[in-house]
C-alpha positions as CSV (number, residue, x, y, z in Angstrom):
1,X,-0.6,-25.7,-0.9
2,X,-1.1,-25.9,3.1
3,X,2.2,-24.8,3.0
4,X,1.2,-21.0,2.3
5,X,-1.2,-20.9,4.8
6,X,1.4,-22.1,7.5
7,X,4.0,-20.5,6.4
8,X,3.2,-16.9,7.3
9,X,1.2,-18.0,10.4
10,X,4.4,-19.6,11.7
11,X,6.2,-16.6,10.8
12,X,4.5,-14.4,12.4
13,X,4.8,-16.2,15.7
14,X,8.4,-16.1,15.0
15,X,8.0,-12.7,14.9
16,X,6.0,-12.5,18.0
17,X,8.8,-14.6,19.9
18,X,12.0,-12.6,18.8
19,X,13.3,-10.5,21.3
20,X,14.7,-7.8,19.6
21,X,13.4,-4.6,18.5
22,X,15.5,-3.9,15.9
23,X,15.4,-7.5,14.0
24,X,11.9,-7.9,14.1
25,X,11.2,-5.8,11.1
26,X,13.9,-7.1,9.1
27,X,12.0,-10.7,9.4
28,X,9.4,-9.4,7.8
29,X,10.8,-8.5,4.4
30,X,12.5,-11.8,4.9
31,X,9.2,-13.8,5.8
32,X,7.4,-11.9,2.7
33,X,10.1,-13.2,-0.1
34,X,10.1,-16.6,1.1
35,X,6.3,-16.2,0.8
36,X,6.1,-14.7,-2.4
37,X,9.0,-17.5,-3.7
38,X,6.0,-20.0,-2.2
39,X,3.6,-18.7,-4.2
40,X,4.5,-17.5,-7.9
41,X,6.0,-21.7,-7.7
42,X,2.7,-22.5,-6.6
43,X,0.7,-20.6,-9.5
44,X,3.3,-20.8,-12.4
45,X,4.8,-24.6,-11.6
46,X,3.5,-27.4,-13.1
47,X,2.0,-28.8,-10.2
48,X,-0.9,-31.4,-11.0
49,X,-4.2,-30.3,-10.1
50,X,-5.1,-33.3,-7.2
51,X,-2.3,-31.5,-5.1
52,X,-3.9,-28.5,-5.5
53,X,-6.9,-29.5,-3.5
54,X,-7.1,-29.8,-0.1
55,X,-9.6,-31.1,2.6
56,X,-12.1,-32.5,0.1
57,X,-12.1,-29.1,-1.6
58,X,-12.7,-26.9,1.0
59,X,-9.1,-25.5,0.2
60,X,-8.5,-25.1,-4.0
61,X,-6.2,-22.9,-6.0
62,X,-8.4,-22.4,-10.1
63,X,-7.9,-19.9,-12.2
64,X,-8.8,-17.1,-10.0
65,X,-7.6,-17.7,-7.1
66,X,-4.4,-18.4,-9.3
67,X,-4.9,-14.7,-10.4
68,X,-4.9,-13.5,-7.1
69,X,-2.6,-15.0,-5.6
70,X,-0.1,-13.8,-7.4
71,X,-0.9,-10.4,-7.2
72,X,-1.3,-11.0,-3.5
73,X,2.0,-12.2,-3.0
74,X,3.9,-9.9,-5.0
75,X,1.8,-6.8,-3.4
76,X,2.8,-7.7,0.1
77,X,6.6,-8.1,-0.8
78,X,6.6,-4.8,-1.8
79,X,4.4,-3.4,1.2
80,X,6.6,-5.5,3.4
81,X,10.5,-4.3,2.0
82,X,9.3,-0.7,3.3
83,X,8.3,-1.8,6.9
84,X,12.3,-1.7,8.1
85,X,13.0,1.9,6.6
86,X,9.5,3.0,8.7
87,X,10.0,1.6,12.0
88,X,13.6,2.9,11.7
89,X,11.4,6.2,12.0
90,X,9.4,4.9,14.6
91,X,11.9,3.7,16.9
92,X,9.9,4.9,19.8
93,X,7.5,2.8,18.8
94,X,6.7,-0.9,20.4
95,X,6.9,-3.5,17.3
96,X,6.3,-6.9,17.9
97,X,2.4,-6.2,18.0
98,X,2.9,-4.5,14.9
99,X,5.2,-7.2,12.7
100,X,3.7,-10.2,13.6
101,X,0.2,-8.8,12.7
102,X,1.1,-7.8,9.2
103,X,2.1,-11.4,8.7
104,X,-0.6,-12.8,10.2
105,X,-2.9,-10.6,7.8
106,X,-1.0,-12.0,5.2
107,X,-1.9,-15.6,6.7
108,X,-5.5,-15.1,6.8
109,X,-6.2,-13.0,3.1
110,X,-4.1,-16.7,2.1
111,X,-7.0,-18.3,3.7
112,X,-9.8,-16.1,2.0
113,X,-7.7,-16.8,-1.5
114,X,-7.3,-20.9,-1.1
115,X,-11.0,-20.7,0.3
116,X,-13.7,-23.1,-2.0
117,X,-16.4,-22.8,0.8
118,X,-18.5,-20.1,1.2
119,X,-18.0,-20.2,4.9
120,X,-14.8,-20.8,5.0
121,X,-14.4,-17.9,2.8
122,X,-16.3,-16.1,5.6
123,X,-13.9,-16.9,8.7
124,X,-11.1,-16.0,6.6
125,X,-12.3,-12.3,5.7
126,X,-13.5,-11.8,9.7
127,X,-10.2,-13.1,11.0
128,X,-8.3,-10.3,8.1
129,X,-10.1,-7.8,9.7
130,X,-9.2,-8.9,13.5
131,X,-5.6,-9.1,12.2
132,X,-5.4,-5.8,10.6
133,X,-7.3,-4.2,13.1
134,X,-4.2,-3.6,15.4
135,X,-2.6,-2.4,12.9
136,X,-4.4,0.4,12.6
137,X,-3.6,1.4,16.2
138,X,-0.1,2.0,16.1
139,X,-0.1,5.6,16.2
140,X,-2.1,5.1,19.7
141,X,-3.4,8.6,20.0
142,X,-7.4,9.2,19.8
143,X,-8.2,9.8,16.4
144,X,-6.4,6.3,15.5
145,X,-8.7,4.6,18.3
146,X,-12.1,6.0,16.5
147,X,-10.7,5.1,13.0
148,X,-9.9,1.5,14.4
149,X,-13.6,1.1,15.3
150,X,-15.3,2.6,13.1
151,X,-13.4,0.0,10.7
152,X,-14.4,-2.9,13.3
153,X,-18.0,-1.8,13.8
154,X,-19.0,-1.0,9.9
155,X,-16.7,-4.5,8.9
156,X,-18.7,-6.3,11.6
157,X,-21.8,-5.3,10.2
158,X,-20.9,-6.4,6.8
159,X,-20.1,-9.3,7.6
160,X,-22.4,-10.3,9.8
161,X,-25.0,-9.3,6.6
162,X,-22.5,-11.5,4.3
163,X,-23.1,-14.9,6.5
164,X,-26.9,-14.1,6.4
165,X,-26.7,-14.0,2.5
166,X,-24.1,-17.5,3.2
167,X,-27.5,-18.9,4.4
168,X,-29.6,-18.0,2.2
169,X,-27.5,-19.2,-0.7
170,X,-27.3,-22.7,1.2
171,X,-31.6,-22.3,1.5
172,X,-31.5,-21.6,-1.9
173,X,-30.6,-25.1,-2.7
174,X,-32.8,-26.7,0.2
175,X,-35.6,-24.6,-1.1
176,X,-35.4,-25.8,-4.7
177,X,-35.0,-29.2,-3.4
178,X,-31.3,-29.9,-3.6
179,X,-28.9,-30.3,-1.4
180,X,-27.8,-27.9,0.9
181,X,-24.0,-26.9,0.3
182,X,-21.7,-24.3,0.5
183,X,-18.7,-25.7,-1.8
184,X,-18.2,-23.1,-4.5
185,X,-17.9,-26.0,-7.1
186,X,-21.0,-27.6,-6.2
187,X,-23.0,-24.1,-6.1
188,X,-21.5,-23.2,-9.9
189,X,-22.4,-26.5,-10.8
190,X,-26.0,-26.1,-8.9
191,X,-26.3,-22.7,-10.4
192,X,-29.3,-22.3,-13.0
193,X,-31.0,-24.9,-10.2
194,X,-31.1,-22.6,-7.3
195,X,-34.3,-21.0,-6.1
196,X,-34.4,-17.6,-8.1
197,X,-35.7,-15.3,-5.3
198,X,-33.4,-17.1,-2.3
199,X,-30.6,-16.5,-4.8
200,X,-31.4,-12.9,-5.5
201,X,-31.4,-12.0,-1.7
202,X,-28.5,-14.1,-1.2
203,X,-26.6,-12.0,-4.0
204,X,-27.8,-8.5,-2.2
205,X,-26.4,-9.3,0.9
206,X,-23.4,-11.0,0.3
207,X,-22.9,-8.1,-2.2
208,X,-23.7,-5.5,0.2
209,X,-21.8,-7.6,3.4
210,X,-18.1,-8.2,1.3
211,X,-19.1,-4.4,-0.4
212,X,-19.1,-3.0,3.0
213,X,-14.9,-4.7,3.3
214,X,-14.3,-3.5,-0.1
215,X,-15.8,0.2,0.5
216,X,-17.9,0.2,-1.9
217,X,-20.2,3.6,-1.8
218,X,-22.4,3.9,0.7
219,X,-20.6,1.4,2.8
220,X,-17.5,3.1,2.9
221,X,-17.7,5.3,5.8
222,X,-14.7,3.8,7.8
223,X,-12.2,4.3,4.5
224,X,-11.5,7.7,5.1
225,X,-10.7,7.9,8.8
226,X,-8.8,4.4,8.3
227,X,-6.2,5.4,5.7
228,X,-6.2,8.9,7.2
229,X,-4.7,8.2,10.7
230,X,-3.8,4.5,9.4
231,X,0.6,4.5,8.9
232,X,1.3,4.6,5.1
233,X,2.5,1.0,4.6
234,X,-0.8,0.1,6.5
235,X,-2.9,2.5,4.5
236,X,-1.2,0.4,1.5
237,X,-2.1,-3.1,2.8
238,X,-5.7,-1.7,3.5
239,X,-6.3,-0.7,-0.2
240,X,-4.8,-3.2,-1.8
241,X,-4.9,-6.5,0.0
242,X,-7.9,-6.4,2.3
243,X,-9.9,-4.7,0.0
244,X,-9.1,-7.1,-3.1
245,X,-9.4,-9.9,-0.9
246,X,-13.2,-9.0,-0.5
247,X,-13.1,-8.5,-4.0
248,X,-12.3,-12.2,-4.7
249,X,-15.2,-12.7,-2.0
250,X,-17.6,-10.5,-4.4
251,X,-15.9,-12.4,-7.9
252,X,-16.8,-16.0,-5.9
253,X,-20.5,-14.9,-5.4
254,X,-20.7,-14.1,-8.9
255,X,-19.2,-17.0,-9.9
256,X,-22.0,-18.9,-8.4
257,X,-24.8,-16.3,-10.3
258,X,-23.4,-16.2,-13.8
259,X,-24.9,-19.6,-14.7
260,X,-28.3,-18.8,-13.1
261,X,-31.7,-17.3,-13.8
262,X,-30.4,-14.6,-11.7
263,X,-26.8,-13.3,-14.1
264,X,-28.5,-10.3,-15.5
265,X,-30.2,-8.8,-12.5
266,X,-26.8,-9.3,-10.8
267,X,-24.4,-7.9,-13.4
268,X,-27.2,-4.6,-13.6
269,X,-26.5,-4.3,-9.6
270,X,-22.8,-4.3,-10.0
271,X,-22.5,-1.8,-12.9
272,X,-24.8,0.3,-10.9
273,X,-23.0,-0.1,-7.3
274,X,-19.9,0.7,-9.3
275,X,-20.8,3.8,-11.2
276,X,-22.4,5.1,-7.7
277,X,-18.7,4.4,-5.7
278,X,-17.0,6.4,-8.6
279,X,-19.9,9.5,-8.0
280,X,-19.3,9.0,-4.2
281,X,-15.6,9.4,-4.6
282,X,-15.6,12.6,-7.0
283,X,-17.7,14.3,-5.0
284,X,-15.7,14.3,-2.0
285,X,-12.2,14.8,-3.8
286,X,-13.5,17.7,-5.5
287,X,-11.7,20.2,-2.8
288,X,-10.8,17.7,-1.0
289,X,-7.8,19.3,1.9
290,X,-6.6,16.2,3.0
291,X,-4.3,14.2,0.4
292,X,-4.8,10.9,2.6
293,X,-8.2,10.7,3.2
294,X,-8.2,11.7,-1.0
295,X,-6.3,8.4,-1.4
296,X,-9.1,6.8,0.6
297,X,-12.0,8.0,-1.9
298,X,-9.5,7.1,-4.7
299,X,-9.5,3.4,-3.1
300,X,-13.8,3.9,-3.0
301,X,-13.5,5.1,-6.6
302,X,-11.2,1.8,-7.5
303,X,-13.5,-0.6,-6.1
304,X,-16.3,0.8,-8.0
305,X,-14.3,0.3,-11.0
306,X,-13.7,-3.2,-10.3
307,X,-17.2,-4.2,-10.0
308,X,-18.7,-2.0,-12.5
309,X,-15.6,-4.5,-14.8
310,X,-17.7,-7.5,-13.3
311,X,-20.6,-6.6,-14.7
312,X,-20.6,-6.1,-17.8
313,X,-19.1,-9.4,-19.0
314,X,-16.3,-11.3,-20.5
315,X,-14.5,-7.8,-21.3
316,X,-15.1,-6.1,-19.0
317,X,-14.0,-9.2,-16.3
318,X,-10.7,-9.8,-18.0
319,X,-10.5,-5.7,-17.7
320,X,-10.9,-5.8,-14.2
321,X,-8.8,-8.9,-13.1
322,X,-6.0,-6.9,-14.8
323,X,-7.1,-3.7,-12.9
324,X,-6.7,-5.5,-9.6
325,X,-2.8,-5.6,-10.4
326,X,-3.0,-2.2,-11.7
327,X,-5.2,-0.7,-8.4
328,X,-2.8,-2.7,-6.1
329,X,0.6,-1.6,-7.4
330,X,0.0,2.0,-7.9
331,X,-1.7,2.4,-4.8
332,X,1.5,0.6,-3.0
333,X,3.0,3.9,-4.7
334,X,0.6,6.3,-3.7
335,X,0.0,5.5,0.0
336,X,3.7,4.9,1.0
337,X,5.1,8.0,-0.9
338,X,2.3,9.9,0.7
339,X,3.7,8.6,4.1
340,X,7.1,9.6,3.4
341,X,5.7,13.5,2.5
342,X,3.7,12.9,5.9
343,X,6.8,12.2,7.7
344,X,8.7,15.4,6.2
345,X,5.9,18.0,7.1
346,X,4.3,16.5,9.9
347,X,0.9,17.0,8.4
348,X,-1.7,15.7,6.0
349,X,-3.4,19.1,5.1
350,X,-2.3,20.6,1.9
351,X,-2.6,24.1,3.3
352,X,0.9,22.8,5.4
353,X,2.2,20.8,2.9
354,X,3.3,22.6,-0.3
355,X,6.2,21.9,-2.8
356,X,7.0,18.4,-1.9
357,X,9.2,17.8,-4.7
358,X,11.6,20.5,-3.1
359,X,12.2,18.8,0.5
360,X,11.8,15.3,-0.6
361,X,12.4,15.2,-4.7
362,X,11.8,11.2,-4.8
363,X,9.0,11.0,-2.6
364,X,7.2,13.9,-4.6
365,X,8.1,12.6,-7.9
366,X,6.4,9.5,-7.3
367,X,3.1,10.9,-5.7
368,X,2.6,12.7,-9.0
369,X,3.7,9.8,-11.0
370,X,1.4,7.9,-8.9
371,X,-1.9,10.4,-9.8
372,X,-1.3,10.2,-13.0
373,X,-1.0,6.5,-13.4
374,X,-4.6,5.8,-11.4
375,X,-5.9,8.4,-12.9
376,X,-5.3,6.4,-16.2
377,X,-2.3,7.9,-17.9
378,X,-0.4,5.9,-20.8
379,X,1.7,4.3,-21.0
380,X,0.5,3.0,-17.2
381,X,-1.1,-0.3,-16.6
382,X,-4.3,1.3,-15.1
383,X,-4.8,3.1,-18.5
384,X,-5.1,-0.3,-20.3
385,X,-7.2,-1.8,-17.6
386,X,-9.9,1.4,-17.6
387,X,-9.9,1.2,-21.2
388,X,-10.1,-2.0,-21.5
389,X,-13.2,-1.6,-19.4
390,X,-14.3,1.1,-21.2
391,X,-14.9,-0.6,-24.3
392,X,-16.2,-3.5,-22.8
393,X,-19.2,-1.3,-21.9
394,X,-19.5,0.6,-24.8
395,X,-19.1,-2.8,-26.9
396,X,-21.7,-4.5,-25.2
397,X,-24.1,-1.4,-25.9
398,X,-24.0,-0.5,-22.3
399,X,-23.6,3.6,-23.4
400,X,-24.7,5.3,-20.5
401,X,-22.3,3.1,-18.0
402,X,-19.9,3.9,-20.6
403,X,-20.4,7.4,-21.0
404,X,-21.1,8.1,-16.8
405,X,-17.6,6.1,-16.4
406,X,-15.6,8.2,-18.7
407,X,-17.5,11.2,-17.3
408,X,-16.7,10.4,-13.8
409,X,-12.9,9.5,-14.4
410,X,-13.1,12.8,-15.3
411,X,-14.4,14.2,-12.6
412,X,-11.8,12.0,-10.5
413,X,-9.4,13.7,-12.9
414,X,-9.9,17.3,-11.5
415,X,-10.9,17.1,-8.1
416,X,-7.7,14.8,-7.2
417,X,-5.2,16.8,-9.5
418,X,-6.4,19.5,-7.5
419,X,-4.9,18.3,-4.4
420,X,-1.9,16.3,-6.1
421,X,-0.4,19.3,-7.4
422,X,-0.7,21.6,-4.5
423,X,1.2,19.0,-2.6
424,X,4.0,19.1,-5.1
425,X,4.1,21.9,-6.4
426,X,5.9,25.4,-5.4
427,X,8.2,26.0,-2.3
428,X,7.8,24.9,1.6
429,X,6.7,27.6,3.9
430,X,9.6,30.5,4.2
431,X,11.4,29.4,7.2
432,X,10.2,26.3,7.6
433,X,13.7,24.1,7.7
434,X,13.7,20.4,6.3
435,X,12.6,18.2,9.4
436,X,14.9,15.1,10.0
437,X,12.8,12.8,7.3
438,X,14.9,12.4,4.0
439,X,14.4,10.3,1.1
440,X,16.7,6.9,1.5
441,X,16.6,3.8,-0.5
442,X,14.7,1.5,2.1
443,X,11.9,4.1,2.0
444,X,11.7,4.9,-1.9
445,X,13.1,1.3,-3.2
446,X,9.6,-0.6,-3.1
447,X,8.1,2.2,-5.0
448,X,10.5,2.3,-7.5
449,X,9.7,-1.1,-8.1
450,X,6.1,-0.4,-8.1
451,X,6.4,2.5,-10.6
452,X,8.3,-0.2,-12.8
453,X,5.6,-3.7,-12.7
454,X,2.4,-0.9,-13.7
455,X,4.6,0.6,-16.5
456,X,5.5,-3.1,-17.9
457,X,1.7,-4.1,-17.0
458,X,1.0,-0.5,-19.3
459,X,3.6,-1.3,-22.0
460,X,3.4,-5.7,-22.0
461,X,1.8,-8.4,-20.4
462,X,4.0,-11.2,-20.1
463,X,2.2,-14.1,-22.1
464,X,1.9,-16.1,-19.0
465,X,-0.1,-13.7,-17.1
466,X,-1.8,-12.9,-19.8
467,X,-3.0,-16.8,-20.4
468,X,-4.0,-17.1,-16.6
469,X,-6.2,-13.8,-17.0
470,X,-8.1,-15.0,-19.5
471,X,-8.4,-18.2,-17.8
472,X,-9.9,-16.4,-14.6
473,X,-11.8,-14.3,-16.9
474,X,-13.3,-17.4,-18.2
475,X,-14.2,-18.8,-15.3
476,X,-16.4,-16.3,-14.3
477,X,-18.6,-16.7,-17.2
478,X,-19.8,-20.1,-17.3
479,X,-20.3,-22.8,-15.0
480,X,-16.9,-25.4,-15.0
């Protein structure tokens, strides 16, 4: 199990060592399927559970992290076989800083997943952020620097309020005169134990501290300057690795509160922090001129989904364990087709870029394949995750969440098809010739693969994903 924290770590200093421009980027594809061989052995071999644990269970692979894992792995492979075809474009670019970063990312969200202590779990989402932080940079103009703090400063605030509520969880045991820990296994098991008002303020700011990673409405100021000036692939990475990494952090803390006095009043503050993020994002889609800082509010949107899933119980988890593969492969679709459109017009506004689907067929075909699969089209996998959500809240009599969520997917609906179909729709500007930027394999392939795992995810779930879902699901429910 060290061995996927090592591996990209030791990769990425490979990277950072090569000398050449041109083979750096190759080693990351490479790097990422050796990874992601690592890992599905890892979660679907029959490796006995004492080898799974690590450091007296500070490191630990259960269910979840299981869960995650895989997705994590598989999501970066995709992310990563686009990076050659993009720096190809780039050539004018520097790259080592650039490579060797996205592998070291990779190296720390590994940390946050094999994390079983709280603070652990802490270092590990900080030391993302650091990572992907450069990242965000490449372009090196001004508006990338101001998106690249604001990213740092409103991160750095959440998490500095996520170790505060990492204290007060470890006072919540002193206080009801246990002992203090922060191992995950001993809090779950500590759970219905734990002072009642340390845990509550515990919850609120570890909620609001990983929220603020996540983007979660109002904390999600730095999305839409971050993906908007961010490069696609990074944009990618963004929405659906750091972001679902925080997630995990968000599924750990509620781990913890499920078996305590405290379940309800958490799972109410979820369902409500969720339906606001999907408001949030509607309202500033509606009209919305930019289709990349629209696929940052789709990302806020997303998030809320996935915790509004977490709180309202066992179907509603399972729903939103499967939405986190769903979120994560369509978005892989969205962001880097709406890089390659980028890189054909040279702009981001729709009132430039019009009939996409004329100068780059491919890359417009899958941007409006891509709105209508997180929009929750069938036969997609984010249709059976949002309505697998759906009647989790309307089956556990929860019918205003259920009727605000169907209203605001709705909303969603419009104010992004809006934008979508200007992109794609009609013919470029008379006498505006095709730029250099055409559609080739290494930039469309990963999609293409993309666009195929959410329709099988729409259409089947293998049975062996489908047994480790409802084994994460259950976790989250009870104490182990």
């Amino acid at each position: 199990m060290i061995v996927l924290l090592l591996l990209p770590a030791c990769l990425a200093l490979a990277i950072w060592l090569a000398p050449s421009e041109r083979v750096r980027p190759w080693l990351v594809p490479l790097g990422a399927s050796i990874y992601l061989a690592a890992a599905q052995f890892v979660v679907w071999g029959d490796i006995p559970a004492d080898q799974l644990s690590a450091f007296d269970g500070w490191l630990q692979l259960d269910p979840v992290g299981k869960l995650v894992l895989a997705y994590l792995s598989a999501f970066f492979c995709l992310c990563a076989w686009y990076v050659p075809g993009y720096l190809a474009l780039r050539a004018e670019r520097p790259n080592r800083v650039f490579c060797a970063n996205l592998l070291l990312a990779l190296a720390m969200m590994t940390l946050v997943v094999l994390s079983h202590h709280l603070g652990l779990m802490w270092i590990g989402m900080e030391a993302t952020t650091l990572a992907s932080a450069p990242l965000l940079y490449f372009n090196h103009n001004a508006r990338s620097l101001e998106a690249t703090w604001k990213y740092l400063i409103v991160g750095s605030v959440g998490i500095a309020l996520a170790l505060l509520g990492s204290f007060f969880l470890a006072y919540s045991a002193i206080h009801a005169g246990l002992e203090s820990t922060l191992l995950f296994d001993d809090l779950v098991a500590l759970g219905p134990q734990l002072s009642p008002p340390w845990l509550r303020a515990a919850f609120v700011l570890l909620f609001v501290g990983y929220g603020a990673k996540m983007g979660l409405a109002p904390m999600h100021t730095w999305k839409p300057d971050a993906y908007g000036e961010a490069p696609g692939v990074v944009g990618a990475l963004l929405a659906g690795g750091v972001t679902s990494c925080a997630f995990l952090a968000v599924l750990r803390v509620q781990q913890i509160c499920a078996g305590s006095s405290q379940a309800d009043v958490t799972r109410e503050m979820m369902v409500g922090m969720g339906l606001l993020s999907m408001a949030v994002a509607g309202v500033f889609m509606v009209g919305q001129r930019d289709f990349k800082r629209m696929l940052a509010y789709s990302s806020v949107e997303h998030m809320g989904i996935l915790v509004l899933g977490i709180g309202l119980g066992a179907a509603g988890v399972y729903g939103a364990l499967l939405h986190l593969f769903n979120n994560g492969f369509t978005k892989c679709i969205l962001f880097l087709s709406a890089g390659n459109i980028h890189r054909a017009y040279g702009s981001k506004s729709v009132d430039v870029v019009v009939g996409a689907l004329r100068r780059v067929p491919l890359s417009g075909a899958l941007f409006l394949t891509g709105f209508l699969a997180i929009t929750g089209a069938p036969p997609f996998g984010p249709f059976l995750s949002e309505f697998t959500i759906a009647n989790a809240a309307f089956s556990t009599g929860n019918f205003w969440a259920g009727g605000a969520y169907l209203a605001l997917l709705a909303v969603v609906f419009v104010g992004m098809g809006t934008t979508v179909l200007g992109v794609v729709q009609g013919n470029p500007p008379a006498g505006d010739e095709r730029g250099e930027f055409r559609d080739s394999w290494r930039t469309t392939a990963p999609l293409v693969v993309a666009l195929g795992l959410i329709l099988m995810l729409g259409l089947y779930i293998p049975a062996p994903l489908e047994s480790l879902l409802r084994s994460a699901a259950a976790a989250m429910e009870a104490p182990r």
